[in-house]
C-alpha distance (Angstrom), angle and dihedral (degrees) to the residues before:
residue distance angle dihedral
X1 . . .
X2 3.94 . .
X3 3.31 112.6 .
X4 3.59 118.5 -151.0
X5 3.80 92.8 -154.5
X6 3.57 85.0 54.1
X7 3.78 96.4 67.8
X8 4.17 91.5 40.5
X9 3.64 95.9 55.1
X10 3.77 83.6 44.6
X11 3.23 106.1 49.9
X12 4.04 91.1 36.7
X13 4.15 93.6 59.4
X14 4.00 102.3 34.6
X15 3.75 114.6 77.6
X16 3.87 99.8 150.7
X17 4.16 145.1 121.9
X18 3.34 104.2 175.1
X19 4.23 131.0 106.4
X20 4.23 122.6 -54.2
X21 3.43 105.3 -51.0
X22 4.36 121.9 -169.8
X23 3.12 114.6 -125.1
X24 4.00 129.3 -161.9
X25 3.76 113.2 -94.8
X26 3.28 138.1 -144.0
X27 3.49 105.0 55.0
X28 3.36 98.5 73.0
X29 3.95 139.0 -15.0
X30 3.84 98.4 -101.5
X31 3.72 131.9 146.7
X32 3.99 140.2 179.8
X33 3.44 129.4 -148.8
X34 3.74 137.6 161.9
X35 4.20 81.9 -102.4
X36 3.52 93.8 59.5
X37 3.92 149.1 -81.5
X38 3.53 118.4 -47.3
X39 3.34 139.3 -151.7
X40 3.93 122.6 -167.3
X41 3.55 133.5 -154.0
X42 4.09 121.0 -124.5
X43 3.68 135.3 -146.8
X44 3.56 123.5 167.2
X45 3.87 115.9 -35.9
X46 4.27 93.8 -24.1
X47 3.84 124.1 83.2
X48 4.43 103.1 -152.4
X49 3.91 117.7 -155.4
X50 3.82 97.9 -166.4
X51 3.92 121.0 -168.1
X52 3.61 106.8 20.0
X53 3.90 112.0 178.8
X54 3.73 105.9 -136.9
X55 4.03 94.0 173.8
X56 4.15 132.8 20.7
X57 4.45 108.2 -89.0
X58 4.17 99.4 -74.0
X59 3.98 81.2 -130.3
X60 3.82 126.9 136.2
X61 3.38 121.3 -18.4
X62 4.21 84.3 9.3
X63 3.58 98.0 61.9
X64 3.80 119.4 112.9
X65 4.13 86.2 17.6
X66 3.14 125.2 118.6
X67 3.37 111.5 -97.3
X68 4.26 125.4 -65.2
X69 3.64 129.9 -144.1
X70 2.95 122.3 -107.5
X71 4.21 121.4 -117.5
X72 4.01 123.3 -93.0
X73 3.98 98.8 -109.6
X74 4.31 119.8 -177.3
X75 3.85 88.4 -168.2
X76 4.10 123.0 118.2
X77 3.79 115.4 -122.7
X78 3.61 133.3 170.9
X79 3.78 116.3 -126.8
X80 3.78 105.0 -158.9
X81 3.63 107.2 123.0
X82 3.96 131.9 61.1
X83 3.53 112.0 -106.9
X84 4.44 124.3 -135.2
X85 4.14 119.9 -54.5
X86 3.03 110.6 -116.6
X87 4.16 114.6 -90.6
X88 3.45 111.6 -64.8
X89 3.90 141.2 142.9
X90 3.39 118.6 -101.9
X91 4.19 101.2 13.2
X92 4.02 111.0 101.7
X93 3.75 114.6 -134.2
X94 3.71 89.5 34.2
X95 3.91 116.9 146.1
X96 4.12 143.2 153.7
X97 3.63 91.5 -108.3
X98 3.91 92.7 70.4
X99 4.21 97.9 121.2
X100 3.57 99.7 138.6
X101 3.74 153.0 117.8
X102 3.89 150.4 -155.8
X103 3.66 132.2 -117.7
X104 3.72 132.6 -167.7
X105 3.07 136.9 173.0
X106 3.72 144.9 157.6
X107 3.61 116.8 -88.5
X108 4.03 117.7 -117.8
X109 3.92 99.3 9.2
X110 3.41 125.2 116.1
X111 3.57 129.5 -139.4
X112 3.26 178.4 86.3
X113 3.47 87.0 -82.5
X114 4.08 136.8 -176.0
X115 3.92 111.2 -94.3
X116 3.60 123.3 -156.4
X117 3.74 119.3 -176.7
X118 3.34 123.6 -169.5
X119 3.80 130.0 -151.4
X120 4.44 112.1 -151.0
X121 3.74 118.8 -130.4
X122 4.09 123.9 -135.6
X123 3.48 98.3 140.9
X124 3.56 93.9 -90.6
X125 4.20 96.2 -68.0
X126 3.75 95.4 69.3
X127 3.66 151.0 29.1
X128 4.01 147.2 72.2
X129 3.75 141.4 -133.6
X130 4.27 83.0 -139.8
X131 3.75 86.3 68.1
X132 4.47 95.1 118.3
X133 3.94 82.4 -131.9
X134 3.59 91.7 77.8
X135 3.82 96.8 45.5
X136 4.02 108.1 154.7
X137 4.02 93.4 -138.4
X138 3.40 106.1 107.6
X139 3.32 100.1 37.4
X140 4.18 91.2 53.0
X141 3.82 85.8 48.4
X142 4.13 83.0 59.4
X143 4.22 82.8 64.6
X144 3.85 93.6 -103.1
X145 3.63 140.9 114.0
X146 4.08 121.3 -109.9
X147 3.50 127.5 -165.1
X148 3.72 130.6 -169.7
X149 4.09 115.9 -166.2
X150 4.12 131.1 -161.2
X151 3.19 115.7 -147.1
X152 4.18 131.0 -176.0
X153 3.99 103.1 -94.9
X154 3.87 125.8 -168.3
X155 3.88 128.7 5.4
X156 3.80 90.5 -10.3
X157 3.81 89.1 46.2
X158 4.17 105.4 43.4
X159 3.66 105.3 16.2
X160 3.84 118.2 141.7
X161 3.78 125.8 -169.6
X162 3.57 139.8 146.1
X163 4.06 88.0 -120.1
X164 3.76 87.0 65.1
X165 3.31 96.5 44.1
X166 3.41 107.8 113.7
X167 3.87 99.1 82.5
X168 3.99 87.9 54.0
X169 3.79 97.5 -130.0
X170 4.09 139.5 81.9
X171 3.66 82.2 -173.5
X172 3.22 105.7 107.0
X173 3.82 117.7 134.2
X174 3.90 72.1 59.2
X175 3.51 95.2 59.6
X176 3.73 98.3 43.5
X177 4.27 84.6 58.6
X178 3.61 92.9 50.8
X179 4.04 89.6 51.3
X180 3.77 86.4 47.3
X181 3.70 90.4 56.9
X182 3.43 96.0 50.1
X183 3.71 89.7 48.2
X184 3.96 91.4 61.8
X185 3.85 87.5 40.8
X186 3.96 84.7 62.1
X187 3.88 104.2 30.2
X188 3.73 110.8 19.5
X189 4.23 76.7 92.0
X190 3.69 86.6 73.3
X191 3.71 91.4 60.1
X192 3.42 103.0 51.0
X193 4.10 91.5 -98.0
X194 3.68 128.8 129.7
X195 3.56 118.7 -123.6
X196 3.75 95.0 -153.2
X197 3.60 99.8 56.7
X198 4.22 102.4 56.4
X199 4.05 121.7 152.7
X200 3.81 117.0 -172.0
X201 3.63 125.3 -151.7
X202 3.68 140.0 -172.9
X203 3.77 144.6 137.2
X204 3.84 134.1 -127.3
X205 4.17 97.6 -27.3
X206 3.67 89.7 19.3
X207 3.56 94.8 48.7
X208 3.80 96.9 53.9
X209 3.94 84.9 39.7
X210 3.99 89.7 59.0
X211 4.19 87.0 41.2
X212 3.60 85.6 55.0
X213 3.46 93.1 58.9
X214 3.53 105.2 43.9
X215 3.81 80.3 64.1
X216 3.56 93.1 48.9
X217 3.78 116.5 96.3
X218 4.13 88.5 -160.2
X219 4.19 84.1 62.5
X220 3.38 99.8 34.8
X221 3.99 96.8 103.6
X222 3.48 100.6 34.8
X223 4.14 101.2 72.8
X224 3.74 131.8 47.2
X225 3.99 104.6 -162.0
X226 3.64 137.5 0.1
X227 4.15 142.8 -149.8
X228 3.60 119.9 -151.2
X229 3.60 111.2 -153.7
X230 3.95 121.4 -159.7
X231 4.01 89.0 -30.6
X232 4.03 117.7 -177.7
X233 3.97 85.7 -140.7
X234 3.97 94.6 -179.6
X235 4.18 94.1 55.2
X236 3.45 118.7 125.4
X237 2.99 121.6 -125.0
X238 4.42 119.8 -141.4
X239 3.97 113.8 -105.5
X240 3.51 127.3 -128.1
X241 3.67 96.0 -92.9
X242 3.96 93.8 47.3
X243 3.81 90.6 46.5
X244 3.97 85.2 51.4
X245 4.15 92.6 47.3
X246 3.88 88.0 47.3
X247 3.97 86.3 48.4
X248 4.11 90.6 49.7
X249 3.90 92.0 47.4
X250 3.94 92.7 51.6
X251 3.68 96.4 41.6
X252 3.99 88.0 53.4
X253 3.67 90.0 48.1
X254 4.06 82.8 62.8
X255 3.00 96.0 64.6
X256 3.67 119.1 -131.2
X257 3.76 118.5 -38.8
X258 3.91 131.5 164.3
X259 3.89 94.1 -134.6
X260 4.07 125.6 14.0
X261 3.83 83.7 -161.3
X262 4.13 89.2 72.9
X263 4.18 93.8 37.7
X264 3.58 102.1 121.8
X265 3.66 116.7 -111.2
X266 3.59 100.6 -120.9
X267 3.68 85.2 63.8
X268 3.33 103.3 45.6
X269 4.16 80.1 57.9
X270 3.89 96.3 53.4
X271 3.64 93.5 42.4
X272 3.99 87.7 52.3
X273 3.79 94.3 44.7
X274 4.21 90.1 50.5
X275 3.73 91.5 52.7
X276 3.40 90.0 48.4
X277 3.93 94.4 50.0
X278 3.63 87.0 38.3
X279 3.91 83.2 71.8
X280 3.96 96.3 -101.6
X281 3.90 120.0 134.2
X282 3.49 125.1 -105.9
X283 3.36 132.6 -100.9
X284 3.80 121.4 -88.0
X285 4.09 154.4 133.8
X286 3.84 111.1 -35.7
X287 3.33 134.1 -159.0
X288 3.80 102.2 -111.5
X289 3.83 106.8 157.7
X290 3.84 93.1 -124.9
X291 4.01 107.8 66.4
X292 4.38 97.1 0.9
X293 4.09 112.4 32.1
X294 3.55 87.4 159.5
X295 3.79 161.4 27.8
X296 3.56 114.7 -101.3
X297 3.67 95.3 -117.3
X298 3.60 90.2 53.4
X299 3.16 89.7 47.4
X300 3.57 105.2 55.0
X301 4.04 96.4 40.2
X302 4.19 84.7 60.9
X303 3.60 87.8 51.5
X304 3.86 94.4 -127.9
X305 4.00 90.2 130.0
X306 4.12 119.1 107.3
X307 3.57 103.7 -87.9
X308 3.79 99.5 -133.0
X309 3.38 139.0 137.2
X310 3.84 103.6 -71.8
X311 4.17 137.5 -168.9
X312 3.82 112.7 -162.9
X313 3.94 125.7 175.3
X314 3.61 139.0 138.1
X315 3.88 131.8 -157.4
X316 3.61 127.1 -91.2
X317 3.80 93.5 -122.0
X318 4.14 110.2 16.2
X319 4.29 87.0 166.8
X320 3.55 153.5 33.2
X321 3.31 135.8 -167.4
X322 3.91 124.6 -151.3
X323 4.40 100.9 155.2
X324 4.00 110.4 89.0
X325 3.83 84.7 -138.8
X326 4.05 97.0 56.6
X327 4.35 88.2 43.9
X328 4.08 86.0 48.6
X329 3.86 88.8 51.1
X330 3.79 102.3 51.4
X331 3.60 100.3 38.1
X332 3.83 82.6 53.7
X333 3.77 100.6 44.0
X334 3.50 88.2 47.5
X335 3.88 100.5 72.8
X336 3.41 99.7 -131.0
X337 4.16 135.5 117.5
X338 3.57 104.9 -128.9
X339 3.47 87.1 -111.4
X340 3.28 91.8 58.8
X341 4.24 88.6 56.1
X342 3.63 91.5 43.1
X343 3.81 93.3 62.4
X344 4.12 87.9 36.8
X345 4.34 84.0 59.6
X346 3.94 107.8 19.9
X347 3.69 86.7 165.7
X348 3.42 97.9 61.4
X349 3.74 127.2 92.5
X350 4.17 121.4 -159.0
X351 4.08 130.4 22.9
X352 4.07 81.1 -105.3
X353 3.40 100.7 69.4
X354 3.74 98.8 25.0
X355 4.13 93.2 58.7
X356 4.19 82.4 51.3
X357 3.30 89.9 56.8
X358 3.50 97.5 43.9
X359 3.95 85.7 45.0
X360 3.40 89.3 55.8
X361 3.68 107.1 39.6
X362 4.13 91.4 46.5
X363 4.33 99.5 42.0
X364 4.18 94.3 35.7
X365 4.06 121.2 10.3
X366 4.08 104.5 46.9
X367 3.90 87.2 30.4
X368 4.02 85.1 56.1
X369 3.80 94.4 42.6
X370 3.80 90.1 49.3
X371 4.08 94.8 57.7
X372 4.10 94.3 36.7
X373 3.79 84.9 63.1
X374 3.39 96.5 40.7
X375 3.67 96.3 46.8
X376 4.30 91.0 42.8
X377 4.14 77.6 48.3
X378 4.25 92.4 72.3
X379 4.07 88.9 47.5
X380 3.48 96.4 -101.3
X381 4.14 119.4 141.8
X382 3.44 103.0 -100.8
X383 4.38 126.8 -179.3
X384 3.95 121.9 -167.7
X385 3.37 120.0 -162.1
X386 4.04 138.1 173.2
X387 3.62 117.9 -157.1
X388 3.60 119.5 -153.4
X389 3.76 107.3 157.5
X390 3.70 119.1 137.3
X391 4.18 112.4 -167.2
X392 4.15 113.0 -123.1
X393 3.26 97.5 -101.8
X394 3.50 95.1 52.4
X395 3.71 107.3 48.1
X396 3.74 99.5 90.5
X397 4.06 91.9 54.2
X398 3.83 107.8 19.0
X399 3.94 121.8 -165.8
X400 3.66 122.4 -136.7
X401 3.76 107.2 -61.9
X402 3.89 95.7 -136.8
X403 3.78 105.6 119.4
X404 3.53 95.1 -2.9
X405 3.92 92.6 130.6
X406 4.02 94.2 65.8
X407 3.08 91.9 80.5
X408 4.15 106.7 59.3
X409 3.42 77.6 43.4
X410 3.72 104.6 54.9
X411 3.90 84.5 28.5
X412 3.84 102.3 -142.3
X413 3.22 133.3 150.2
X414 4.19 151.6 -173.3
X415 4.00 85.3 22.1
X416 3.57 129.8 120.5
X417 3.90 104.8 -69.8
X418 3.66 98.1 11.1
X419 3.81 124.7 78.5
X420 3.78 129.1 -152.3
X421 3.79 116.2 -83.2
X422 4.15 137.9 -140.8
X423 3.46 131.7 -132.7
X424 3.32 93.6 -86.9
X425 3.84 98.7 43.6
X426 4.31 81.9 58.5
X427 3.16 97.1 48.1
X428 4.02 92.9 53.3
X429 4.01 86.0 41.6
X430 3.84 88.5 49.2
X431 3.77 94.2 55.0
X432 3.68 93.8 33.1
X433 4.11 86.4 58.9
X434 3.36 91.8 46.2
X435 3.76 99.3 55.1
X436 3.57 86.8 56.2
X437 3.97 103.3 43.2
X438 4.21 88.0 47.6
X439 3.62 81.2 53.9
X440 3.78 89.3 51.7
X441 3.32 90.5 47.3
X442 4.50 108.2 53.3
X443 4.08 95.9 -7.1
X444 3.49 84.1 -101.7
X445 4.23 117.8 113.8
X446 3.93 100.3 -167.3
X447 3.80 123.1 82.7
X448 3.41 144.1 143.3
X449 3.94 121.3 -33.1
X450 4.09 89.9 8.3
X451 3.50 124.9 112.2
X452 3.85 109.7 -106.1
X453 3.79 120.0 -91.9
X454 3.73 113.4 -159.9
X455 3.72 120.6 -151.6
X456 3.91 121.9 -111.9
X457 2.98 103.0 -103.2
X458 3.31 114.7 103.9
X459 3.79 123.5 39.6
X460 3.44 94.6 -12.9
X461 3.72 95.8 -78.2
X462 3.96 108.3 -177.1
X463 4.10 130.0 175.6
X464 3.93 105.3 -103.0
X465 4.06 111.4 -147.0
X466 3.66 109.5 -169.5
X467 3.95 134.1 144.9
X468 3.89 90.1 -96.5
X469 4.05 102.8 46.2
X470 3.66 150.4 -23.5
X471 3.03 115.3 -126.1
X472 4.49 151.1 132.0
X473 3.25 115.3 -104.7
X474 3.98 139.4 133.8
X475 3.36 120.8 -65.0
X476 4.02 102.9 -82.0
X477 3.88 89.1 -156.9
X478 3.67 97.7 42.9
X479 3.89 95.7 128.1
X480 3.82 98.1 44.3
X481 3.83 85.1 55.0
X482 3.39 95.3 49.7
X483 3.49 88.7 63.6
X484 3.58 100.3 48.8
X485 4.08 90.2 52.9
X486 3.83 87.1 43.3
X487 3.89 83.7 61.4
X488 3.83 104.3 38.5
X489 3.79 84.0 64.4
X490 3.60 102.8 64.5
């Protein structure tokens, strides 16, 4: 619904320029901010505010900057549709000028409300906060805020060379969060949200994005909690000097050109996608002593991270593995005679699913272990879970279990990505959701009619999510995982 009326009586009693100002609600989904009027679109019990600029168009003599802002503006607009990913291969519609968010928020209740913004994963080359999986709905319909945030991915997100030098950083995708941040810090008013009271969330990218920042002194102020979401915790992350050689080696695979702020996108695409097939690695966070000094292990065991309340989990099977090559790889990599494996997963029949196990125990659930106690080490409230759910209609051919979580969280369904549920699978997703918005809400997961989550501390308690029960417990696979952090410190 888009009420006409809405947009008269909007247009007819706003006259103003000035900072985020909140408005009453539940007349009509309005907002103003220093950008501009806007109008929102309803459906059902959620007002959407779709293609927010949070920064000026990184185009031209803006790209690889940090991020611009964006120009006071007095003019009405309606905000109903999503706005361009950001560039990528492969994703139609994709283009530089991509700096946008999300808002939603339930229709017709006042605030300050809870905000939850969540950051999308794609390992860093790929991804959007349009994708209709991450749909803010039903989490607005909780009585909260949710944010989704673009930010520049790949060569036009990471890149580091001595040519763009000047701003100090090739972390840009980085930047572009931190401006998005400070965007809700100074709008999310406007929407009925409270500044004060902000919980990010992401998985795999997103989840080392949000990690970043709670090591980042130029975040620190601008969240209140975070959720970690299937997070490789022991990665490392490129230094300064590898980011620059990486930089060097694309630039010369160009070509020469006498300004790689006019190279036309297209071919700053296919000279990104031959480096990668040329064996290369892609591009990603650095460590460039201004905005990253660190990997997030190292990090968190010198106890520099923001001690907030924190959720941390992973998924009981984030991979699989079905090429020859890939199983050869991992089993090698991992150090281990395959006797050695076979005794580490007795249960498990076939060098498939044993090196995705392996994959997965070794990149996400020690990793995650390691920073929960860490992070429950400095006193801060800290909640481990492990997800293992698999919906009914999946359970006699499950799909890789990476990101699988999103969406009983997010709660959609029948859209590209995201099958239709049963009863049951709701009733997980509702709980699930709610574990997660409570948390939002005090730092706290547990409330009424929810199993009880126990905090870390402790013995490494952790919430187990599987398709029989949800429920604390010890860590069933405390012994194999003592192994695998025995080994990742030789």
């Amino acid at each position: 619904m888009r009420p006409l009326f809405a947009l008269a009586v909007a247009c007819s009693l706003l006259r103003c320029d000035s900072a985020a100002v909140a408005q009453a609600v539940g007349q009509f989904p309005f907002a103003l901010t220093r950008e501009g009027q806007l109008l929102g679109a309803v459906e059902g019990e959620v007002a959407s505010f779709k293609a927010l600029a949070y920064a000026a168009a990184p185009v031209g003599p803006l790209r690889w900057r940090p991020p611009q802002a964006t120009a006071e503006n007095s003019e009405m607009r309606t905000a109903y549709e999503y706005g361009a990913p950001c560039l990528q291969p492969s994703l139609p519609g994709a283009r530089e000028d991509c700096l946008t968010l999300n808002v939603f928020r339930p229709f017709g209740v006042d605030g300050p409300l809870p905000v939850m913004v969540f950051i999308h994963s794609g390992d860093f080359v790929s991804g959007t906060a349009n994708d209709l999986l991450f749909d803010g709905a039903k989490l607005a319909q909780a009585g909260l805020i949710a944010v989704t945030v673009n930010y520049r991915l790949g060569v036009l997100g990471w890149l580091s060379h001595p040519a763009l030098s000047e701003d100090g950083s090739g972390n840009y995708g980085l930047m572009d969060q931190i401006a998005a941040l400070h965007w809700v810090h100074d709008n999310i008013a406007a929407f009925g949200g409270d500044p004060n009271n902000v919980t990010l969330f992401g998985s795999g990218a997103g989840a080392t994005s949000i990690a970043l920042l709670m090591l980042c002194a130029q975040s620190r102020d601008l969240f209140q909690k975070a959720i970690l979401q299937s997070l490789p915790g022991r990665a490392h992350l490129r230094s300064a000097q590898e980011a620059e050689a990486l930089g060097r080696q694309f630039v010369a695979a160009l070509g020469k050109t006498a300004d790689l702020r006019v190279v036309a996108p297209a071919r700053l695409l296919a000279a990104e996608q031959d480096l990668l097939a040329s064996g290369g690695r892609s591009f990603a966070p650095a460590i460039d002593g201004i905005l990253v000094s660190e990997d997030v292990a190292t990090g968190f065991a010198a106890g520099h991270e923001n001690r907030i309340p924190l959720i941390i989990g992973s998924n009981d099977d984030e991979t699989r593995f079905d090429g020859e090559a890939e199983i050869k790889e991992v089993l090698a990599s991992s150090g281990e005679s395959g006797d050695a494996l076979r005794k580490l997963y007795p249960d498990v029949a076939g060098p498939s699913e044993r090196a995705a196990r392996f994959y997965t125990d070794k990149v996400f659930s020690e990793p995650v272990r390691l920073l929960a106690r860490l992070h429950a080490a400095t006193g801060a409230p800290t909640f481990r879970y492990r997800f293992g759910y698999v919906s009914e209609a999946r359970r006699t051919n499950p799909d890789e279990g990476h990101g699988r979580e999103l969406q009983f969280i997010f709660g959609a369904e029948g859209v590209p990505g995201a099958g239709i549920f049963s009863r049951g699978d709701r009733e997980v997703a509702s709980r699930i959701r709610s574990y997660w918005i409570n948390f939002a809400r005090s730092g706290d997961p547990n409330g009424p009619d929810l199993p009880r989550w126990d905090a870390a501390a402790d013995r490494d308690r952790l919430l187990l999510i599987t398709n029989d029960r949800i429920a604390s417990g010890d860590d069933p696979w405390t012994e194999r995982l003592d192994r695998l952090a025995g080994d990742s410190k030789k």
